[in-house]
C-alpha positions, 0 to 999 in steps of 0.5 A: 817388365817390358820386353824388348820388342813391339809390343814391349815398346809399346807398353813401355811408351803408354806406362810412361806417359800415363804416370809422367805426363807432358805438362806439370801442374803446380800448385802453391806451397801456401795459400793465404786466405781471409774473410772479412765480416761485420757484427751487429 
């Protein structure tokens, strides 16, 4: 799929970093939310 050389290598290096970036984001696995209201 990529071939050894320059610009094999290069495509290697930027499919990478596109689809495994640096940094991860987290999200929780549950969210607990309430609302609090009143009733006249």
């Amino acid at each position: 799929m990529f071939p050894a050389g320059a610009a094999g290598d290069y495509t290697f290096k930027l499919a990478k970093n596109t689809f495994s970036p640096q940094y991860l984001l987290r999200e929780p696995r549950k969210t607990f939310r309430f609302s609090v209201g009143t009733t006249f």
